[in-house]
KEBATI-397806 format. One record per atom (N, C-alpha, C): residue number from 1; residue in three letters; chain; atom name; x, y, z. Coordinates in pm, whole numbers. Layout:
BEGIN
R;NUM;Ala;A;CA;X;Y;Z
...
! end
This chain:
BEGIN
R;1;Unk;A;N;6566;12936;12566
R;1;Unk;A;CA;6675;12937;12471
R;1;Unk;A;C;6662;13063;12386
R;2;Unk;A;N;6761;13130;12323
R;2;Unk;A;CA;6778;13250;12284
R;2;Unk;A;C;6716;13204;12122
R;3;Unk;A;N;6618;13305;12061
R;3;Unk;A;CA;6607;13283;11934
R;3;Unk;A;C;6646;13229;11848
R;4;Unk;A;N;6771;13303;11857
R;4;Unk;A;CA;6856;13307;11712
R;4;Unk;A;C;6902;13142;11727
R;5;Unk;A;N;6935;13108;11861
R;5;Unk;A;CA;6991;12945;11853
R;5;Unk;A;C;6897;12866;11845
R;6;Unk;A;N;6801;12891;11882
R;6;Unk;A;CA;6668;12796;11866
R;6;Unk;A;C;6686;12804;11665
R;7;Unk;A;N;6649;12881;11619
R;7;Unk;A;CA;6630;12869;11455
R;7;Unk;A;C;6771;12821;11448
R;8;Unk;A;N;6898;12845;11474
R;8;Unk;A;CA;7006;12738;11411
R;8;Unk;A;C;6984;12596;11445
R;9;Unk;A;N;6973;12545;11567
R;9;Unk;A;CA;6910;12434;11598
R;9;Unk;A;C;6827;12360;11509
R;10;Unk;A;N;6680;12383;11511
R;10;Unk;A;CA;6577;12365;11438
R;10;Unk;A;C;6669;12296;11305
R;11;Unk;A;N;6642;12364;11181
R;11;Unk;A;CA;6704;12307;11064
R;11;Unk;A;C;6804;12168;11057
R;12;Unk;A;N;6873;12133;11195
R;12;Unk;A;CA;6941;12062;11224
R;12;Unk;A;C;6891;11892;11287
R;13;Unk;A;N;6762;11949;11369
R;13;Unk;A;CA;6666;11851;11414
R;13;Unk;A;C;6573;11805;11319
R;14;Unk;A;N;6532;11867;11228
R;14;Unk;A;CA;6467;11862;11110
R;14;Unk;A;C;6521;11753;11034
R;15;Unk;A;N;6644;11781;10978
R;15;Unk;A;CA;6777;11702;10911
R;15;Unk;A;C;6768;11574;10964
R;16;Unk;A;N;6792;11560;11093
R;16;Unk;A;CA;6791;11457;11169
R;16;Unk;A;C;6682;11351;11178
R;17;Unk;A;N;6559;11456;11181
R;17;Unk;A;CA;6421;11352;11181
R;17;Unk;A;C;6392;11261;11038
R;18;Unk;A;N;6411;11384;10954
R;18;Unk;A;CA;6412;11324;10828
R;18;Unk;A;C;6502;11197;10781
R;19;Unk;A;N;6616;11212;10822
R;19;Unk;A;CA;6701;11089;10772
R;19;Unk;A;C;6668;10955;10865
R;20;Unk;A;N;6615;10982;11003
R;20;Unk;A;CA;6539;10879;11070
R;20;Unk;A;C;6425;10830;10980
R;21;Unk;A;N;6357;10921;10952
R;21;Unk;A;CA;6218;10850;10911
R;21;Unk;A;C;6240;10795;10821
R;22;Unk;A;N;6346;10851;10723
R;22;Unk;A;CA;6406;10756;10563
R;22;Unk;A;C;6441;10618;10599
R;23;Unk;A;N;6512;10634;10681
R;23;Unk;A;CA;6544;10470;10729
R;23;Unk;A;C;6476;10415;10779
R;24;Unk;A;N;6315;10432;10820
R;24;Unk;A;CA;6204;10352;10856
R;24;Unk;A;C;6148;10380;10762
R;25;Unk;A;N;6117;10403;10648
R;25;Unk;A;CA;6028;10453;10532
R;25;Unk;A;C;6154;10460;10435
R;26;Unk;A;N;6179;10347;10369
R;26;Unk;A;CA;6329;10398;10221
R;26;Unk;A;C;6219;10396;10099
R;27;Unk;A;N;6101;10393;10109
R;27;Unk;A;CA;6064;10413;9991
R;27;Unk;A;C;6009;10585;9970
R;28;Unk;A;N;6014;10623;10040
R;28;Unk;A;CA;5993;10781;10047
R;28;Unk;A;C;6116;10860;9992
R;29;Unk;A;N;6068;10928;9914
R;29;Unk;A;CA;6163;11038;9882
R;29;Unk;A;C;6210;11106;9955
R;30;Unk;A;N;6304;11245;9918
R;30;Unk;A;CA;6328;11356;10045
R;30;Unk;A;C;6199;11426;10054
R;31;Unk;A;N;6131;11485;9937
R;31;Unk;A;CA;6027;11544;9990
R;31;Unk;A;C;5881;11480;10007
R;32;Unk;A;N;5910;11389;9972
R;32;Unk;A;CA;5753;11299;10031
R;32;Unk;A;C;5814;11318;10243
R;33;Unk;A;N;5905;11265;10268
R;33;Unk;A;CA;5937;11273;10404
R;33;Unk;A;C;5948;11388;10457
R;34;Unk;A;N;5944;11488;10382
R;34;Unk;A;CA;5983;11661;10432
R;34;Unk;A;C;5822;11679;10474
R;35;Unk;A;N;5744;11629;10349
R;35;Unk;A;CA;5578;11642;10365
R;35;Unk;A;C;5514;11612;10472
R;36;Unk;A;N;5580;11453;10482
R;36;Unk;A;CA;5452;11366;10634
R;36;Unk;A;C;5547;11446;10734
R;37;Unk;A;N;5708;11531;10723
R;37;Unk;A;CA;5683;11627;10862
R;37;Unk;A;C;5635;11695;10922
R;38;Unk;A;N;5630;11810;10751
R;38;Unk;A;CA;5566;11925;10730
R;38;Unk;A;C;5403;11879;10821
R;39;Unk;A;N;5385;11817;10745
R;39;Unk;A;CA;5175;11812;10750
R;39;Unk;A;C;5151;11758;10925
R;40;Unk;A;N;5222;11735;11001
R;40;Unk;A;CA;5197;11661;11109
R;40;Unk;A;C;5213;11757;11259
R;41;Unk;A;N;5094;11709;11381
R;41;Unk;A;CA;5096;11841;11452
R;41;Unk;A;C;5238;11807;11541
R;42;Unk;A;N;5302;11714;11540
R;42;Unk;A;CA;5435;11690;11595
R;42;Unk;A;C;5572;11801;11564
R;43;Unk;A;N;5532;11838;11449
R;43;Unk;A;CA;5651;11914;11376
R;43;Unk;A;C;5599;12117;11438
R;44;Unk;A;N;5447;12107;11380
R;44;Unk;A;CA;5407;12226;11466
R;44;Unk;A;C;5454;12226;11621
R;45;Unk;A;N;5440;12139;11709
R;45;Unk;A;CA;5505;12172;11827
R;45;Unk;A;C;5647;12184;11813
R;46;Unk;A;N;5725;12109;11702
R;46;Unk;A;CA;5841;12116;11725
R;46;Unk;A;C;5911;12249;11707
R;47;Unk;A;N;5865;12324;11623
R;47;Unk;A;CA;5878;12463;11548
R;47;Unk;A;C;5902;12541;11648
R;48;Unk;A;N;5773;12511;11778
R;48;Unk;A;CA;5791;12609;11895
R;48;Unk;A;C;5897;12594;11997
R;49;Unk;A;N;5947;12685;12004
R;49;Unk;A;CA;6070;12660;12129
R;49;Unk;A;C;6018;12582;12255
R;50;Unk;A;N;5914;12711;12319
R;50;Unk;A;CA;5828;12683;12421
R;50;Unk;A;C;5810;12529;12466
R;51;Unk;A;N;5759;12464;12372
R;51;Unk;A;CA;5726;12312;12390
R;51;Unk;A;C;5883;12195;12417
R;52;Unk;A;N;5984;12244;12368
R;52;Unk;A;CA;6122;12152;12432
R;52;Unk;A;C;6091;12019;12377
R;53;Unk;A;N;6042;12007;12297
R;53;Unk;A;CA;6065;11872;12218
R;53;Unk;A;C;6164;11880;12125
R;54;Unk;A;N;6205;11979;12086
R;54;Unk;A;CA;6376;12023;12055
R;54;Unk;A;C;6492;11911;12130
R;55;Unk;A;N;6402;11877;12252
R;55;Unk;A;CA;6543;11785;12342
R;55;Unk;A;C;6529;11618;12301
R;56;Unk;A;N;6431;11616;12242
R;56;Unk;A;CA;6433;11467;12191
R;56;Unk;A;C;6530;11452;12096
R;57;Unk;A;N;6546;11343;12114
R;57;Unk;A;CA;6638;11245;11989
R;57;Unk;A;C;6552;11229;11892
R;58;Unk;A;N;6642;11219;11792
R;58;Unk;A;CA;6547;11203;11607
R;58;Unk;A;C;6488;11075;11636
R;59;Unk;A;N;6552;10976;11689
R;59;Unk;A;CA;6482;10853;11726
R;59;Unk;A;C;6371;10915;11803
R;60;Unk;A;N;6357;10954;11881
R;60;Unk;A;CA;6215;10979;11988
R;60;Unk;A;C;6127;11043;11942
R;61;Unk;A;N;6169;11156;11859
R;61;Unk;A;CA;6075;11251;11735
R;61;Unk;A;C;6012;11172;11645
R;62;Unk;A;N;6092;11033;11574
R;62;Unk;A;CA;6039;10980;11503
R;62;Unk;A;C;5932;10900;11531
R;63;Unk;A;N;5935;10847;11672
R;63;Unk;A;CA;5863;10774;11717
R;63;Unk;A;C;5696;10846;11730
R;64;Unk;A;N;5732;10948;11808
R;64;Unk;A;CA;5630;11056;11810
R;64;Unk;A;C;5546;11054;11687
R;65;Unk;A;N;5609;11102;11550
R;65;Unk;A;CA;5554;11104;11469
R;65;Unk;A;C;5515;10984;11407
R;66;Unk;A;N;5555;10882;11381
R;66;Unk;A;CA;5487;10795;11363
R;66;Unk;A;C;5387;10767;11437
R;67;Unk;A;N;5393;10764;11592
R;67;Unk;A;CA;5303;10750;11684
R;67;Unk;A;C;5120;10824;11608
R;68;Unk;A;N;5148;10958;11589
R;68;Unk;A;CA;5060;11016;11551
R;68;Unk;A;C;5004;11036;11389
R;69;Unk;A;N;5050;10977;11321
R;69;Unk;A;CA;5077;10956;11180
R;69;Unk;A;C;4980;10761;11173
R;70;Unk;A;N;4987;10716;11261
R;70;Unk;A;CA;4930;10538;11289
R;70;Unk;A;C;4801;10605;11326
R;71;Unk;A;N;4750;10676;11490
R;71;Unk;A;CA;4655;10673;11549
R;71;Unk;A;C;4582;10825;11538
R;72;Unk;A;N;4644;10922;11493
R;72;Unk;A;CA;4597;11028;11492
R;72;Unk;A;C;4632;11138;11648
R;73;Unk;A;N;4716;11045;11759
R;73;Unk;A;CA;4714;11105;11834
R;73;Unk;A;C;4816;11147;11869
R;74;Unk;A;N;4859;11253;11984
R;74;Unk;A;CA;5003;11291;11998
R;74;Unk;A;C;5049;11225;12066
R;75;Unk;A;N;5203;11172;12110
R;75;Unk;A;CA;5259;11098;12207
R;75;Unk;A;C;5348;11201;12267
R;76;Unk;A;N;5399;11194;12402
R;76;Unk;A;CA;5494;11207;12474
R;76;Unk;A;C;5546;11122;12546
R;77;Unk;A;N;5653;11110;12531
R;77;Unk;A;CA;5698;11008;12645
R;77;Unk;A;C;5712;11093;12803
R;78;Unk;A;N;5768;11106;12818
R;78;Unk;A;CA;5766;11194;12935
R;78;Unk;A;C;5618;11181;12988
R;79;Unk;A;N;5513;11168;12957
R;79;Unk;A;CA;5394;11191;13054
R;79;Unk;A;C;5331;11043;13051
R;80;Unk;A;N;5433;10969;13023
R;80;Unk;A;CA;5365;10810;12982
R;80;Unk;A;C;5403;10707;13100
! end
Protein backbone atom coordinates (compact mmCIF):
# COMPACT_ATOMS: atom_id res chain seq x y z
CA UNK A 1 0.00 0.00 0.00
CA UNK A 2 1.27 3.44 -0.93
CA UNK A 3 2.43 5.54 2.16
CA UNK A 4 0.61 8.36 2.09
CA UNK A 5 -2.74 5.98 2.22
CA UNK A 6 -1.45 3.79 4.71
CA UNK A 7 -1.01 7.10 7.25
CA UNK A 8 -4.66 8.29 6.08
CA UNK A 9 -5.92 4.92 6.92
CA UNK A 10 -4.14 4.40 10.19
CA UNK A 11 -5.77 7.43 12.21
CA UNK A 12 -9.03 5.93 11.06
CA UNK A 13 -8.37 2.29 12.43
CA UNK A 14 -7.12 3.81 15.48
CA UNK A 15 -10.62 5.75 15.85
CA UNK A 16 -12.20 2.61 15.30
CA UNK A 17 -10.27 0.45 17.85
CA UNK A 18 -10.70 2.92 20.35
CA UNK A 19 -14.44 3.31 20.26
CA UNK A 20 -14.49 -0.67 20.29
CA UNK A 21 -12.52 -0.95 23.28
CA UNK A 22 -14.82 1.96 24.97
CA UNK A 23 -17.65 -0.20 24.54
CA UNK A 24 -15.92 -3.17 26.22
CA UNK A 25 -14.23 -0.93 28.83
CA UNK A 26 -17.04 2.36 29.44
CA UNK A 27 -15.23 3.07 32.37
CA UNK A 28 -12.13 4.26 30.56
CA UNK A 29 -11.71 7.53 29.38
CA UNK A 30 -10.55 8.63 25.79
CA UNK A 31 -7.14 8.77 26.90
CA UNK A 32 -6.84 6.08 29.41
CA UNK A 33 -8.01 3.90 26.06
CA UNK A 34 -5.63 5.87 23.67
CA UNK A 35 -2.92 4.62 26.49
CA UNK A 36 -3.71 0.66 26.83
CA UNK A 37 -3.35 1.24 22.72
CA UNK A 38 -0.56 3.29 22.74
CA UNK A 39 1.47 0.95 25.39
CA UNK A 40 0.57 -2.43 23.67
CA UNK A 41 2.84 -4.50 21.09
CA UNK A 42 -0.52 -4.96 19.00
CA UNK A 43 -0.70 -1.27 18.09
CA UNK A 44 3.29 -1.33 17.31
CA UNK A 45 2.52 -3.93 14.67
CA UNK A 46 -0.36 -2.06 13.71
CA UNK A 47 1.63 1.21 12.92
CA UNK A 48 3.56 -1.00 10.41
CA UNK A 49 2.12 -1.35 7.05
CA UNK A 50 4.26 -4.42 6.38
CA UNK A 51 2.39 -6.53 9.03
CA UNK A 52 -1.52 -6.04 7.32
CA UNK A 53 -3.23 -6.11 10.46
CA UNK A 54 -4.55 -2.83 9.01
CA UNK A 55 -7.15 -5.53 7.39
CA UNK A 56 -8.70 -6.48 10.59
CA UNK A 57 -11.88 -5.28 11.87
CA UNK A 58 -11.84 -3.00 15.09
CA UNK A 59 -13.70 -5.97 16.44
CA UNK A 60 -10.69 -8.38 15.60
CA UNK A 61 -8.02 -5.65 16.68
CA UNK A 62 -9.84 -5.46 19.76
CA UNK A 63 -9.82 -8.85 20.40
CA UNK A 64 -6.12 -9.05 19.69
CA UNK A 65 -5.54 -6.55 22.10
CA UNK A 66 -7.29 -7.63 24.73
CA UNK A 67 -6.01 -11.03 23.89
CA UNK A 68 -2.54 -9.66 24.80
CA UNK A 69 -3.40 -7.11 27.44
CA UNK A 70 -5.15 -10.69 29.65
CA UNK A 71 -2.02 -13.08 28.82
CA UNK A 72 0.81 -11.05 27.74
CA UNK A 73 0.79 -12.74 24.45
CA UNK A 74 0.16 -11.82 20.81
CA UNK A 75 -2.84 -13.34 18.97
CA UNK A 76 -3.54 -13.81 15.34
CA UNK A 77 -6.24 -15.29 14.08
CA UNK A 78 -5.18 -16.23 10.85
CA UNK A 79 -2.43 -18.66 12.19
CA UNK A 80 -4.93 -20.21 14.74
Amino acid sequence: MDTALFNALLPLKIQGLTEELRRQHPQLSLREALHYLYTSQTYALLEKEETKLWHYSSCMLNEMLSYEKETGKLYFPDLV
